[in-house]
Backbone as numpy.savetxt, mean C-alpha at the origin, in Angstrom:
# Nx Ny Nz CAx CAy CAz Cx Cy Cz
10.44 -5.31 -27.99 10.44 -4.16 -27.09 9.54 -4.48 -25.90
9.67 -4.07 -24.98 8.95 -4.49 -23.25 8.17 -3.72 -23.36
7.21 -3.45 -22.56 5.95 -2.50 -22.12 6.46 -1.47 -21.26
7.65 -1.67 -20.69 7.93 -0.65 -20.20 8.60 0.52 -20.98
9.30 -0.05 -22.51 9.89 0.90 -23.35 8.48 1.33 -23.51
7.19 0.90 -24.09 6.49 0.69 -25.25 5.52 2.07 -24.34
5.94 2.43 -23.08 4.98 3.06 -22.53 5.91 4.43 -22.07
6.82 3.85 -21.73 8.08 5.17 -21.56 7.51 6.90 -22.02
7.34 6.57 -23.59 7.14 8.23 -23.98 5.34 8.21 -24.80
4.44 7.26 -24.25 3.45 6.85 -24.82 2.61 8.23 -23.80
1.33 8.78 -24.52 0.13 9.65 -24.25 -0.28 8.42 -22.79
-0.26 9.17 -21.51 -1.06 8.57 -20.65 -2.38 7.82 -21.12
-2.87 8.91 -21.83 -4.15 8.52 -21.95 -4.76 7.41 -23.19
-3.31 6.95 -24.03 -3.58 5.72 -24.49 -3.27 4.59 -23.59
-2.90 4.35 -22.35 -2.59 3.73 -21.86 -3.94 3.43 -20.52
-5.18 3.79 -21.06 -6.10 3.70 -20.66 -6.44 2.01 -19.54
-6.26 0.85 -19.96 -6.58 -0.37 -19.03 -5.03 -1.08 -18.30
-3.93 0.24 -18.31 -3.13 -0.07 -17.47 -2.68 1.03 -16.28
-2.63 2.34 -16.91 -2.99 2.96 -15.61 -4.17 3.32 -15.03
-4.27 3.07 -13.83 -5.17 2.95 -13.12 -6.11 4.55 -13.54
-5.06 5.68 -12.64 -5.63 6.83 -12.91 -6.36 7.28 -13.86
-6.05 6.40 -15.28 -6.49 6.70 -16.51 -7.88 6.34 -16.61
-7.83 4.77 -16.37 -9.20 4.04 -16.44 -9.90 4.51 -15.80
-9.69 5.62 -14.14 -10.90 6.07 -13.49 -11.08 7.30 -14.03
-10.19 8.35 -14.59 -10.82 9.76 -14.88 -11.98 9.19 -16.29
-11.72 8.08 -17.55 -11.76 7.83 -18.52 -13.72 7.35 -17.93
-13.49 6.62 -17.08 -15.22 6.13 -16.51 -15.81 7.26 -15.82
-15.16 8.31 -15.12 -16.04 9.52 -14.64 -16.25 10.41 -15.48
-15.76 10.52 -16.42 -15.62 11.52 -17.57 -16.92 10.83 -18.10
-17.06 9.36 -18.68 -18.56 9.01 -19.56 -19.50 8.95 -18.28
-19.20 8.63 -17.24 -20.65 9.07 -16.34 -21.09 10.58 -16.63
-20.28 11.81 -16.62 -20.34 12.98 -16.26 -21.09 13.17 -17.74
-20.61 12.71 -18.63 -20.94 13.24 -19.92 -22.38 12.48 -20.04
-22.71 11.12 -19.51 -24.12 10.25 -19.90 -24.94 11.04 -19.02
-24.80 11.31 -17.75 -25.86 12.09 -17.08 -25.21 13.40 -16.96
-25.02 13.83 -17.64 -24.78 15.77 -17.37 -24.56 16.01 -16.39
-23.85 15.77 -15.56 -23.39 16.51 -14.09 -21.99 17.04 -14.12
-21.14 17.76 -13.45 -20.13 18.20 -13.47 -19.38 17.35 -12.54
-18.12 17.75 -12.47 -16.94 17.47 -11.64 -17.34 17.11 -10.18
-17.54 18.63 -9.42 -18.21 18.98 -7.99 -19.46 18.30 -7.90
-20.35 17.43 -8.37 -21.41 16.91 -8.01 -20.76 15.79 -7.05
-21.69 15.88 -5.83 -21.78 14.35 -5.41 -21.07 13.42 -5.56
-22.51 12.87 -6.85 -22.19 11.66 -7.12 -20.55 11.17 -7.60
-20.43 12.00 -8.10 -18.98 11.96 -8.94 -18.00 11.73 -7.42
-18.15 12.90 -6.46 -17.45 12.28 -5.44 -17.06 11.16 -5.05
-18.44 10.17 -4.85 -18.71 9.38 -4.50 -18.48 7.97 -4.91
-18.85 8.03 -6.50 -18.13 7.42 -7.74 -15.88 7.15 -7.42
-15.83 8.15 -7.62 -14.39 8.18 -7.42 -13.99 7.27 -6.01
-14.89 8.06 -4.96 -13.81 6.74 -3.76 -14.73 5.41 -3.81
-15.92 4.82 -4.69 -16.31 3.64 -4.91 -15.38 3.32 -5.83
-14.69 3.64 -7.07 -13.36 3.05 -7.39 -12.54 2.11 -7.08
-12.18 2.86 -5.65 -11.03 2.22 -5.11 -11.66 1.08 -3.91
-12.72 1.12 -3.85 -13.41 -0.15 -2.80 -13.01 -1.21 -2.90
-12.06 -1.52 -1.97 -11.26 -3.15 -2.21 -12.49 -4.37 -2.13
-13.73 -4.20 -1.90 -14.88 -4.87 -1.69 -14.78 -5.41 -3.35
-14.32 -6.67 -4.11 -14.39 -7.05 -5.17 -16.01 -6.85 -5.44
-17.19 -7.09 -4.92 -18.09 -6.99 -5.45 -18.75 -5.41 -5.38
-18.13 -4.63 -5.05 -18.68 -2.75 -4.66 -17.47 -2.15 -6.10
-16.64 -2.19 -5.68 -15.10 -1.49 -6.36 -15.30 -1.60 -8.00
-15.34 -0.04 -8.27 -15.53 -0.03 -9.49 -14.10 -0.50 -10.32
-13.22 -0.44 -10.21 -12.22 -1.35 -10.60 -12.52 -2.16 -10.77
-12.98 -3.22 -10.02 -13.36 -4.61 -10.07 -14.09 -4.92 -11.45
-14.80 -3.99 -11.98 -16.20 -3.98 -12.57 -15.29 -3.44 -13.77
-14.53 -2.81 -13.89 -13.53 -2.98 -15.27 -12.62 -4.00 -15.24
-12.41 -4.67 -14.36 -11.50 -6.00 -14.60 -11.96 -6.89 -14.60
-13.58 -7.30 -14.51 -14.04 -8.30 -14.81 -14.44 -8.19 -16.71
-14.68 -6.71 -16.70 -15.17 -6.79 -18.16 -14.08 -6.86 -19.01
-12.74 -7.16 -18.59 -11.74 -7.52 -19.58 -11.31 -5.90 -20.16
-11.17 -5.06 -19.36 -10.96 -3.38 -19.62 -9.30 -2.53 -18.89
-8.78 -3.62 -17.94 -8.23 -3.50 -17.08 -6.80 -4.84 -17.49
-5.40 -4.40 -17.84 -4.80 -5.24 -17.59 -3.98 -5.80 -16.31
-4.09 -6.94 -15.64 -3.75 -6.85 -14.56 -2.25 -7.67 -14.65
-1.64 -6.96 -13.68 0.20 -7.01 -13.78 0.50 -8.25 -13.01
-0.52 -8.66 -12.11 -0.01 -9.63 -11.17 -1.57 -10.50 -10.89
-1.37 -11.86 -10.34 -2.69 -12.44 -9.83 -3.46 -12.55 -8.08
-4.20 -12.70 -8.05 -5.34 -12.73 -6.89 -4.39 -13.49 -6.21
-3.49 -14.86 -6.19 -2.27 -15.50 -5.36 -1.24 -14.69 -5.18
-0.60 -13.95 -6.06 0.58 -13.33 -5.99 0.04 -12.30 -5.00
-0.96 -12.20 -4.74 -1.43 -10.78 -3.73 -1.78 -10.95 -2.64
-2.40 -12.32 -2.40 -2.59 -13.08 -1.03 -1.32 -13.52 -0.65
-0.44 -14.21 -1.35 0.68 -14.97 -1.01 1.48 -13.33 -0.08
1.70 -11.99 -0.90 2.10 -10.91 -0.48 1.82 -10.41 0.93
0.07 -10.41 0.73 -0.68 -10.08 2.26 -0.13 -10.86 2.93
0.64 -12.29 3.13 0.94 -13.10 4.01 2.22 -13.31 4.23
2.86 -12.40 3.26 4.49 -12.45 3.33 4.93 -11.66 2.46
5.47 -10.51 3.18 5.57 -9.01 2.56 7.20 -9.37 2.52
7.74 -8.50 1.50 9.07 -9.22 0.57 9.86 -8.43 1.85
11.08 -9.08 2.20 12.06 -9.26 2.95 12.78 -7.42 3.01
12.43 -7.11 2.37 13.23 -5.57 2.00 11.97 -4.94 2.09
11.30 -4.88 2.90 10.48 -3.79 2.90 10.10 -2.78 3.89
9.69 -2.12 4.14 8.89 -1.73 5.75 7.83 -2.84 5.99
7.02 -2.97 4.49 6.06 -3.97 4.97 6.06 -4.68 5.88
7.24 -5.47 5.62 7.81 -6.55 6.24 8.20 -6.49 7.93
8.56 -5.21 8.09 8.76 -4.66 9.58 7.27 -4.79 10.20
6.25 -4.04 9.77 4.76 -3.94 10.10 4.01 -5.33 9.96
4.52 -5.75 9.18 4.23 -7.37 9.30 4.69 -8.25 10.09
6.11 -7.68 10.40 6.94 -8.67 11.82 5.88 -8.18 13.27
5.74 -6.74 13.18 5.82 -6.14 14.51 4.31 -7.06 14.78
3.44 -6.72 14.02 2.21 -7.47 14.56 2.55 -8.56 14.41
2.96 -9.90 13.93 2.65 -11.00 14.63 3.78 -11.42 15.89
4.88 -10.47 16.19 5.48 -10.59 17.31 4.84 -10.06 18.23
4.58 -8.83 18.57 4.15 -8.14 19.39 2.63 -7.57 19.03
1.62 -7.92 18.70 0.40 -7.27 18.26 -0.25 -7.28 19.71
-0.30 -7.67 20.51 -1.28 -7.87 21.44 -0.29 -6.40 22.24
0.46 -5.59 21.96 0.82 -4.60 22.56 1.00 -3.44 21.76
0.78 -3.69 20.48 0.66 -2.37 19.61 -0.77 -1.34 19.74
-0.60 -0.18 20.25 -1.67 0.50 20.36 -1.88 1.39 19.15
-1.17 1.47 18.50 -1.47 2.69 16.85 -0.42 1.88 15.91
-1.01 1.95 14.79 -0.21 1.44 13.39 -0.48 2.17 12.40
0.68 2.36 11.42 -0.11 3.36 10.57 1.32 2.93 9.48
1.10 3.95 7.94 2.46 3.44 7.63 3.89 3.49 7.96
3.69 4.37 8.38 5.11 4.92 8.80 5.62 5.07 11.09
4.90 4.70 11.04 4.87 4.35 12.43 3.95 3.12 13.54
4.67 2.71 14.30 4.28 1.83 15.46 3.98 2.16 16.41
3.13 2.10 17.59 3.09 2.49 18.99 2.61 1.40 19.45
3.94 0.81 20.64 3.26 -0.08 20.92 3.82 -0.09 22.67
3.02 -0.81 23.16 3.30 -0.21 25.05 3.95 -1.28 25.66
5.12 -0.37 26.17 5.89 -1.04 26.84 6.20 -0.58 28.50
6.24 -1.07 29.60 6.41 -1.17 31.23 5.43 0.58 31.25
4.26 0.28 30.77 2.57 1.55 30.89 3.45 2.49 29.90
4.17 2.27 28.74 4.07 3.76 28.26 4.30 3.57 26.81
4.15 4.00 25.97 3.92 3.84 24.95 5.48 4.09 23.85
5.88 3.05 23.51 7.15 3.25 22.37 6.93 3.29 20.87
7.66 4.32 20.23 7.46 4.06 18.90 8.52 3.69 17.74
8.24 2.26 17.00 8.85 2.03 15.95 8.79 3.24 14.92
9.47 4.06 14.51 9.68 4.76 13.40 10.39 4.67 11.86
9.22 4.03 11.00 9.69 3.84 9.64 9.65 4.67 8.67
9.65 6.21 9.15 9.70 6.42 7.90 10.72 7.20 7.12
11.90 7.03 7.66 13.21 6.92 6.89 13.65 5.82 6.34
13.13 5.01 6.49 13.40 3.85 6.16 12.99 3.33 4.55
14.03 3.17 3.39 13.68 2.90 2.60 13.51 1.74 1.53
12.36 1.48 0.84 11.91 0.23 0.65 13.44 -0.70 -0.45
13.79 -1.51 -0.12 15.02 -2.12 -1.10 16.36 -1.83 -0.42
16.15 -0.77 0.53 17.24 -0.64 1.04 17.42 -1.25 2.66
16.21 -2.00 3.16 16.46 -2.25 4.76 16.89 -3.93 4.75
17.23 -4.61 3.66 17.24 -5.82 4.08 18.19 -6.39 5.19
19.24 -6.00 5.09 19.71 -6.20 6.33 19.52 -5.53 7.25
18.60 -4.67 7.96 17.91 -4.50 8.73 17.09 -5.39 8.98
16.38 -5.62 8.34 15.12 -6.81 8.45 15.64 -8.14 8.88
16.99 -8.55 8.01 17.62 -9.68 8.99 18.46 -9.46 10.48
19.00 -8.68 10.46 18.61 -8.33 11.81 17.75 -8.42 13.17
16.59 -7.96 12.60 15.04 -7.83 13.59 14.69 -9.32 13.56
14.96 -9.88 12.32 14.03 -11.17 12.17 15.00 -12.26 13.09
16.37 -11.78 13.51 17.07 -12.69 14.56 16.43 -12.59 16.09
15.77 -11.44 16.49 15.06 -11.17 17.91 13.74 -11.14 17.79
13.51 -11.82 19.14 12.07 -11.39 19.28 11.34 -10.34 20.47
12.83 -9.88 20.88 12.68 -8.52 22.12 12.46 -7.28 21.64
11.43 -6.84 22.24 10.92 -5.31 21.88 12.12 -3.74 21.93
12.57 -4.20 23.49 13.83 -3.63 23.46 14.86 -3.59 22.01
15.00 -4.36 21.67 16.11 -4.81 20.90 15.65 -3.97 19.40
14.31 -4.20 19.01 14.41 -4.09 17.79 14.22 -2.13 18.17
14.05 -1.75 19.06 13.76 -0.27 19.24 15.39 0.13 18.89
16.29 -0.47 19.82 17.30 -0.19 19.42 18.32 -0.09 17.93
17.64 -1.48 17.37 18.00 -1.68 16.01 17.51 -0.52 15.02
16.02 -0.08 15.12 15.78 1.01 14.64 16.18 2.39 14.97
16.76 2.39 15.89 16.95 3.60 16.66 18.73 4.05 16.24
19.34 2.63 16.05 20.79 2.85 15.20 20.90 2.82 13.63
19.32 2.82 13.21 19.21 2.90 11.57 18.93 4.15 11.59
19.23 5.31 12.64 18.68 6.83 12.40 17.39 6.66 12.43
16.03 5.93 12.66 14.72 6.09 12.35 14.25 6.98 13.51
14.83 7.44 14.77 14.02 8.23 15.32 12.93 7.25 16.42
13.98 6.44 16.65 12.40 5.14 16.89 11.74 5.70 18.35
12.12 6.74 19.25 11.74 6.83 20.35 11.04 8.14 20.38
9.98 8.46 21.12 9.15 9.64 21.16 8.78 9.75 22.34
């Protein structure tokens, strides 16, 4: 049986060093309970978005996946190799084209949108109709040009809304 049956109709909360959510309520819960503080304190705030600190040496994640508490689905390469080449079907992959084609003219990035300036005025790539598994031929497409024009258009005949 796979882990994905094995988890299908399993208690979240035995599934403690694979979902994430689990492992952090599961460590604020024994902080809260070792020093008596509640929910609304602070620290607990504070605790929670140190969690997610991609800083390997700050990120309390980190600090359950070094202690062997945390199973991890993929490796430190498979995630760099990603940061450096976002899979062909993605938006990623669009936000990843747009900056190294055009970055020196993108003025806002965000997930779901581009602004980037074209003859003083500002155009926007619009991704967020755009859905992940479903743009690959879109993406081959874009990845045939390297004109700003062009790919506005390309997005702009995928319905994305690309102009504002």
């Amino acid at each position: 049986m796979g882990a994905d049956a094995r988890c299908a109709g399993a208690d979240p909360f035995e599934l403690e060093g694979r979902l994430d959510w689990v492992a952090k309520r599961r460590l604020l819960e024994t902080y809260i309970e070792a020093e008596n503080v509640w929910w609304e304190d602070e620290t607990i705030r504070s605790l929670d978005l140190e969690y997610h600190n991609v800083n390997p040496d700050l990120g309390l994640y980190y600090g359950l996946d070094q202690a062997g508490q945390m199973e991890r689905l993929t490796t430190d390469q498979a995630i760099e190799a990603a940061m450096q080449h976002a899979p062909a079907d993605t938006r990623a992959w669009i936000r990843g084209e747009a900056v190294r084609r055009f970055g020196d003219r993108i003025s806002r990035i965000g997930w779901g949108r581009i602004g980037l300036e074209d003859s003083g005025e500002t155009k926007w790539l619009d991704l967020h109709s755009l859905v992940d598994g479903e743009v690959a031929s879109l993406n081959d497409q874009l990845r045939d040009t390297t004109d700003l024009n062009q790919w506005l258009r390309l997005l702009d005949r995928n319905d994305t809304g690309a102009h504002e």
